[in-house]
C-alpha positions in Angstrom: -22.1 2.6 -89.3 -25.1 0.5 -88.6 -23.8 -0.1 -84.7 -23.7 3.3 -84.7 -27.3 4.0 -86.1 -28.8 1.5 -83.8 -28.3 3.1 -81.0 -28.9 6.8 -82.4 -32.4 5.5 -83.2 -32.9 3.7 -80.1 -31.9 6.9 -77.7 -33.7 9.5 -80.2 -37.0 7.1 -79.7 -36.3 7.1 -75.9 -35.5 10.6 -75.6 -38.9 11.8 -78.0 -40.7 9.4 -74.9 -39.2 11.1 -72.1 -40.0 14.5 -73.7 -43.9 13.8 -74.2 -43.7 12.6 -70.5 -42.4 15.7 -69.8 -44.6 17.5 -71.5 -47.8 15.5 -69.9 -46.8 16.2 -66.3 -45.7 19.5 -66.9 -49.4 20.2 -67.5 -50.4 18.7 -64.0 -51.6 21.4 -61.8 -50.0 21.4 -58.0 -51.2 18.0 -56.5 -51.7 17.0 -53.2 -48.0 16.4 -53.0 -46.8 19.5 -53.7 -45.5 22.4 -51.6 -45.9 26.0 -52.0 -42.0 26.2 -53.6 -42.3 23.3 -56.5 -41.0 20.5 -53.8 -42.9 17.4 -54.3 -42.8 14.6 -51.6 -44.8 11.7 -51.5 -44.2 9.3 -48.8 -48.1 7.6 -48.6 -47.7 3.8 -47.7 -49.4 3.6 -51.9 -50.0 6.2 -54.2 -53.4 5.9 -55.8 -53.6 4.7 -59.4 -55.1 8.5 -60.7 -52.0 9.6 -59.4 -49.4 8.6 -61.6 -47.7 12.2 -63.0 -45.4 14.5 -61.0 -43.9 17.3 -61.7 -42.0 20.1 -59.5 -39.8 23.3 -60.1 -37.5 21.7 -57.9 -37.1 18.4 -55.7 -39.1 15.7 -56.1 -38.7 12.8 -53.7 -40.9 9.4 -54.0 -40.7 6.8 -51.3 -44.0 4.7 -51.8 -45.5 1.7 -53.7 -47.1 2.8 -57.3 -49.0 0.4 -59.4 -49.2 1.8 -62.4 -47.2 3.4 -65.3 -45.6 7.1 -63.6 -43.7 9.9 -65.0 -41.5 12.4 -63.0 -40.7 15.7 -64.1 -38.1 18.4 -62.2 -34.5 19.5 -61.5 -33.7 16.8 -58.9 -35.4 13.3 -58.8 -35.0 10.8 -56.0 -37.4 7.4 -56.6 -37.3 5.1 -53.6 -40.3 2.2 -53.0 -41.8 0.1 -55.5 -42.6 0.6 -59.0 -45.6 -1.7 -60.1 -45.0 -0.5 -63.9 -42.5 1.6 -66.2 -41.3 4.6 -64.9 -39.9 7.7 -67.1 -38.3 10.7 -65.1 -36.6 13.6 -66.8 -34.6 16.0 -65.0 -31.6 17.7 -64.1 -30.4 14.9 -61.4 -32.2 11.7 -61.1 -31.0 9.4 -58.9 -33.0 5.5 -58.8 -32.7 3.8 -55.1 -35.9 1.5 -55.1 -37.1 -1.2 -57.5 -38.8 -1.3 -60.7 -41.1 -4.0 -61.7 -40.8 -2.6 -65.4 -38.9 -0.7 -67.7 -37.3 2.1 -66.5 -36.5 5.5 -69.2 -34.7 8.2 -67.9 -32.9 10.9 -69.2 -31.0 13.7 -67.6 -27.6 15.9 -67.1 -26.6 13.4 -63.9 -28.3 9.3 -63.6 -27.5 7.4 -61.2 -29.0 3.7 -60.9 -28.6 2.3 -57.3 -31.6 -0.1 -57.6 -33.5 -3.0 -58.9 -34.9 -2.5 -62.3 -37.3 -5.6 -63.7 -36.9 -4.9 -67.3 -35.2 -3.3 -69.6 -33.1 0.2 -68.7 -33.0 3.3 -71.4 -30.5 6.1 -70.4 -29.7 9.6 -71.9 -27.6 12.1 -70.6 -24.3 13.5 -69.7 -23.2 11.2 -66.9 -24.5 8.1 -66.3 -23.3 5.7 -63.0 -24.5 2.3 -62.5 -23.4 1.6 -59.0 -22.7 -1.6 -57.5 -26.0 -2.2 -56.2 -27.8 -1.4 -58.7 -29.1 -4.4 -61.1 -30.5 -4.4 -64.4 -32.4 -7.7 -65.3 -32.8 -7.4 -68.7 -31.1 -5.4 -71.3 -29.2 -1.8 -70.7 -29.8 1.1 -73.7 -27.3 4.0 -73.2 -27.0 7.5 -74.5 -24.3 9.5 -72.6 -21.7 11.4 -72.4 -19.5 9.6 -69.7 -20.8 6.0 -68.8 -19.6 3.7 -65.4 -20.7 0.7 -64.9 -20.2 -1.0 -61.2 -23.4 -3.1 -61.5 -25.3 -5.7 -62.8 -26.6 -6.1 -66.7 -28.9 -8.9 -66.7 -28.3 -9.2 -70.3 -26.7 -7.0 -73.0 -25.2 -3.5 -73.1 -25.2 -0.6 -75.9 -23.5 2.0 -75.6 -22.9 4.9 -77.5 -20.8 7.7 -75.3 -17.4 9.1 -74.8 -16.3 7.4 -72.3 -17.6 3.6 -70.9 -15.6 2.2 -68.0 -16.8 -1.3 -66.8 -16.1 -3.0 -63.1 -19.4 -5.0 -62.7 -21.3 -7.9 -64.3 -22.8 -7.9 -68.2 -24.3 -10.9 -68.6 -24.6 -11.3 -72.4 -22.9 -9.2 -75.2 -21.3 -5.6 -75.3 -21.8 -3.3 -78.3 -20.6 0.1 -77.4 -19.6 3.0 -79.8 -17.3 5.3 -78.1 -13.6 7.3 -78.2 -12.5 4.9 -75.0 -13.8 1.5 -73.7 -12.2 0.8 -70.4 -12.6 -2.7 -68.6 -11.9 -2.4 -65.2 -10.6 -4.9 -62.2 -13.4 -7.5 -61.3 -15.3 -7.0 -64.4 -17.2 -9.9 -65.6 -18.6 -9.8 -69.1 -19.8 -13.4 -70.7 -20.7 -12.5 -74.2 -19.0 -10.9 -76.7 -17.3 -7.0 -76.8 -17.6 -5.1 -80.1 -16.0 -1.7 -79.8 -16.1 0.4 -82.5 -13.8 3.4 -81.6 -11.0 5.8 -82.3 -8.9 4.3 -79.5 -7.9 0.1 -78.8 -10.2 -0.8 -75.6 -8.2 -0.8 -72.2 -8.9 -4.5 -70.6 -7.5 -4.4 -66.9 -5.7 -8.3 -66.5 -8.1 -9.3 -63.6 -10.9 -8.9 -65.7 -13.1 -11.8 -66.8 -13.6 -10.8 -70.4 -13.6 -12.4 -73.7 -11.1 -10.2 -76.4 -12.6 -7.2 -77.8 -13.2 -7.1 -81.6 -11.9 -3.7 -82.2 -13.7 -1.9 -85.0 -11.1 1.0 -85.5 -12.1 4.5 -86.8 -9.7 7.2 -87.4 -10.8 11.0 -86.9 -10.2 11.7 -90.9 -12.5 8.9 -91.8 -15.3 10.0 -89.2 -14.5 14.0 -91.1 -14.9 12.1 -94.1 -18.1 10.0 -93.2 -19.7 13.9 -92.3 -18.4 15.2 -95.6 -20.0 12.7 -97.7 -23.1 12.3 -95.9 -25.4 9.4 -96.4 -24.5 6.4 -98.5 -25.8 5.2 -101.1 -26.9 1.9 -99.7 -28.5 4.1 -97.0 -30.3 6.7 -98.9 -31.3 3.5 -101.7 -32.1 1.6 -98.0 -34.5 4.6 -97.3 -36.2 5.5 -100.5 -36.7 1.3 -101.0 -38.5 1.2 -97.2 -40.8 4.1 -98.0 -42.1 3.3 -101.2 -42.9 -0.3 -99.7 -44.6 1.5 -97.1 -47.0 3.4 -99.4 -47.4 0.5 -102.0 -48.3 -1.6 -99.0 -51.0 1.3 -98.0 -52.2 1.1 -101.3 -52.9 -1.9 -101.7 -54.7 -2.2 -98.4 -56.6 0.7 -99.2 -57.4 -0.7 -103.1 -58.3 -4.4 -102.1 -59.3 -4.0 -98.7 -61.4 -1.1 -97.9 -63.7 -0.8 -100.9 -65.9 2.0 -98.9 -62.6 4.1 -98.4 -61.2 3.5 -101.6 -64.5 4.5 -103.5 -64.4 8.0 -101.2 -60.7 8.7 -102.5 -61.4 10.0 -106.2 -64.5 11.9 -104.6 -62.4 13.7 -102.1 -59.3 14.5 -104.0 -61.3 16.2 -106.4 -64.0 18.1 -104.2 -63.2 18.1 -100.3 -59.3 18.8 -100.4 -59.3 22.1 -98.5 -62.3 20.6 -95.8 -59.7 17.6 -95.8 -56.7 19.8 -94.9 -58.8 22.0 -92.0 -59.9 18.5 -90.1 -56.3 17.2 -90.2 -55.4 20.9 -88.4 -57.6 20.7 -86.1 -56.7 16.8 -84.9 -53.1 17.9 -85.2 -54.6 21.0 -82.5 -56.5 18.8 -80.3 -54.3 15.6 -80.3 -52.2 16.6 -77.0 -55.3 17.2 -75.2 -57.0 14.2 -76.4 -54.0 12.0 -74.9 -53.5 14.3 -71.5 -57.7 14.1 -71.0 -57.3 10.2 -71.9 -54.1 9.4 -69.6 -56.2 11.3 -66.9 -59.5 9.0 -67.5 -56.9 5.3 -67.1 -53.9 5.3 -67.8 -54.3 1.7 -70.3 -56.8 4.1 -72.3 -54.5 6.8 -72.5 -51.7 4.8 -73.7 -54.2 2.9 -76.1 -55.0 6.4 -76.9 -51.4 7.5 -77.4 -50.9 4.4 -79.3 -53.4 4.7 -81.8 -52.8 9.0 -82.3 -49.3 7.8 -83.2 -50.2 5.1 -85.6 -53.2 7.5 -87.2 -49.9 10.1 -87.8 -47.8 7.7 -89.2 -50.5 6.5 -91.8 -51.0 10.1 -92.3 -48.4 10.9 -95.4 -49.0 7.3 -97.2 -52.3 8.1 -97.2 -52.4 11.7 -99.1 -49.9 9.8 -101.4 -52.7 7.5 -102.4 -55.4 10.4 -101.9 -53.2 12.6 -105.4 -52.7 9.5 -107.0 -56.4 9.6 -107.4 -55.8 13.0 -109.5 -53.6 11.3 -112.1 -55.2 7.9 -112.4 -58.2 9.7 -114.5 -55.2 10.7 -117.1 -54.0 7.1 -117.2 -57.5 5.9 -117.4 -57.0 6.3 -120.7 -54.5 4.6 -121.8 -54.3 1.9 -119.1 -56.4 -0.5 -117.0 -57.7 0.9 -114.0 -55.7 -1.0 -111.5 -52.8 -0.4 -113.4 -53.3 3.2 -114.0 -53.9 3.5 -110.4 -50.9 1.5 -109.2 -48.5 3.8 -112.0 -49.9 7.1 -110.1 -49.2 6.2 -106.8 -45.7 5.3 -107.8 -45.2 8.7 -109.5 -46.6 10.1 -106.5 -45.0 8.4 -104.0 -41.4 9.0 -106.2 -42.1 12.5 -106.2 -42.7 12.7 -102.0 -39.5 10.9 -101.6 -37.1 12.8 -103.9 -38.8 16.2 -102.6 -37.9 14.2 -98.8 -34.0 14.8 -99.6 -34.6 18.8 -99.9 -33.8 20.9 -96.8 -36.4 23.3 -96.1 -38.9 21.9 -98.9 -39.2 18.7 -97.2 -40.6 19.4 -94.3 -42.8 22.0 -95.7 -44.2 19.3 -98.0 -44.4 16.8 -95.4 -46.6 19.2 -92.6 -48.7 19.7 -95.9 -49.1 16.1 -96.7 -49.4 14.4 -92.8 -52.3 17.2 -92.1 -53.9 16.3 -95.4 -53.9 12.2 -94.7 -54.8 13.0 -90.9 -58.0 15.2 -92.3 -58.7 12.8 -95.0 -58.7 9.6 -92.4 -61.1 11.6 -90.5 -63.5 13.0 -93.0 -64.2 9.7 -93.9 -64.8 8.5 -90.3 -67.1 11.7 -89.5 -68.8 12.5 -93.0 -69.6 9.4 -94.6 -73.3 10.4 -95.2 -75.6 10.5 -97.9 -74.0 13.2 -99.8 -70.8 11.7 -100.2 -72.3 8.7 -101.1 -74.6 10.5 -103.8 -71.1 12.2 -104.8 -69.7 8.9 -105.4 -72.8 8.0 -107.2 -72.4 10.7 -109.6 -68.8 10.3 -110.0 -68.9 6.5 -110.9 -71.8 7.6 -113.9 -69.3 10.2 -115.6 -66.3 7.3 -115.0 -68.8 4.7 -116.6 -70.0 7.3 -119.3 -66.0 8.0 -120.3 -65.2 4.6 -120.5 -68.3 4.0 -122.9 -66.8 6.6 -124.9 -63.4 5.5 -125.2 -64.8 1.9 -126.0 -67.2 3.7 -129.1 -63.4 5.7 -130.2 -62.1 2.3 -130.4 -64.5 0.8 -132.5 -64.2 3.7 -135.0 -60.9 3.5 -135.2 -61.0 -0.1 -135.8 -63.4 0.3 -138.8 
């Protein structure tokens, strides 16, 4: 199972790449490469570093030196030259003749690898060739329906297709997870093969290859695997890694940003709908803050890219520790304050993950909750001014002024 989800994760993250690529160049206007019919053909000697996303209706064709990061969009891709950088093409047919000095992601309905790729290789698609020239120097990541392999893997090979025939050279470890492993005639593979499959591998005798470790799965246990759904060591796995996530949040938030934490009860009580508007509006701009930042450098725009992606991700943990705020002032009085605190976010965050297991509900509540954290990130970046700050001035007098009261309750009741 875990084989399995390794490599789900690893071509879903590859594929979500290739789509934003996509979805970058597709918003390129026709550059100096392109023809009146959506053909672009770029045979300069080098290809300026501001140039660095194609896209065409059609053919696209590349025979020059790039240095720097490029993405390819159209029906039929052909890359000769040099590649100074990653390259990510998505298309109908892409076809790779010339040499990558980087990682190469491509995804498609035909790939075929003829060249020279530096670093690592990530494939999706429905047929995938790795000819006999072709040579991969790291490791090879694949996706695909129907997978050949004349060529060379550098390192190690996963797999998870319907068919994966191997002539060429692996030079480290095979994990594939398909319905039929086939090692061919003057295959070489030096580490070890674990095939998890319906059918027993198919290991030609002039092969050099150690013995597969066959991890057998019948069709009624895969039915029965989709019956049952998750397991309970997965969905335990899952709720165990998200909680961490928000306690850890927490208790950065708590212990190490006293400015942001003070601004938390302030702005779950008063500023929750101004909160929610901000986070739709970064949500709106966010594309065209990366496109307008790839177009500046391409380092900023990934920068850029990277830090948008690690603002959404710190977006639901966030509003998790935002409504806690809400329930501490109940346990306030019962409690200590870091303890009252530290029991709301854990009914908080309990709630976010048990609502995460309803279809439909779930992803309403997490929209709701991302948009929220996003807004409440930036309201703090753009409006920490005087009023807030009187706000929290005033709020910290009535927390003060309770907490003298309760203490004079005690008292009495103790006389």
């Amino acid at each position: 199972m875990f084989k399995k989800l390794s490599v789900s994760v690893l071509m879903m993250v590859m594929l979500l790449v290739i789509m934003v690529s996509t979805a970058f160049a597709a918003t390129q206007t026709a550059g100096p490469y392109q023809d009146s019919t959506g053909n672009v053909n770029i045979t300069d000697a080098t290809v300026p570093n501001t140039e660095f996303m194609f896209a065409g209706s059609n053919i696209i064709t590349a025979n020059s030196v790039f240095d720097t990061t490029t993405f390819f969009a159209g029906n039929a891709i052909t890359l000769d030259g040099v590649y100074n950088g990653d390259v990510f093409a998505a298309g109908n047919i892409v076809t790779v003749n010339g040499k990558i000095n980087g990682n190469l992601y491509a995804a498609g309905s035909q790939v075929t690898i003829n060249g020279l790729v530096s670093g690592d290789a990530f494939v999706a698609g429905s047929d995938l060739i790795v000819s006999k020239s072709a040579a991969i120097s790291r490791d090879l990541f694949i996706g695909a329906g129907n997978v050949s392999i004349d060529g060379t893997a550098g390192r190690n090979l996963r797999v998870g297709a319907n068919n994966l025939n191997i002539s060429g050279t692996i030079n480290g470890f095979v994990q594939s997870d398909v319905q039929q492993l086939t090692i061919k005639d003057g295959a070489k593979i030096t580490g070890p093969i674990n095939n998890r499959s319906a059918n027993e591998a198919i290991v030609s005798p002039n092969a050099t290859a150690p013995t597969v470790t066959w991890d057998k799965v019948t069709q009624q246990q895969t039915e029965e695997q989709e019956k049952q759904g998750p397991s309970i060591g997965s969905v335990l796995l899952s709720i165990i890694t998200q909680l961490a996530f928000i306690l850890v949040i927490w208790l950065l938030i708590t212990f190490l940003t006293k400015e942001f934490n003070e601004n938390t009860t302030v702005m779950a009580k008063k500023h929750i709908l101004a909160s929610l508007g901000i986070g739709a509006g970064f949500m709106f701009v966010t594309p065209l803050l990366a496109i307008v930042s790839f177009v500046i450098y391409v380092p900023f725009g990934i920068a850029m890219t990277c830090l948008i992606v690690a603002v959404m991700i710190l977006g639901m943990p966030v509003a998790a520790v935002v409504f806690s705020k809400l329930l501490t002032g109940y346990f306030n009085t019962k409690m200590k304050p870091l303890l009252s605190s530290f029991v709301s976010v854990l009914i908080i965050a309990g709630a976010i993950i048990i609502i995460g297991f309803i279809p439909i509900l779930n992803m309403l509540v997490g929209l709701f909750l991302a948009v929220f954290g996003l807004g409440f990130i930036w309201y703090n970046i753009i409006f920490t001014n005087r009023n807030l700050k009187d706000e929290k001035v005033v709020a910290n007098d009535l927390l003060l002024s309770e907490h003298m009261t309760l203490e004079d309750k005690n008292e009495e009741d103790k006389k």
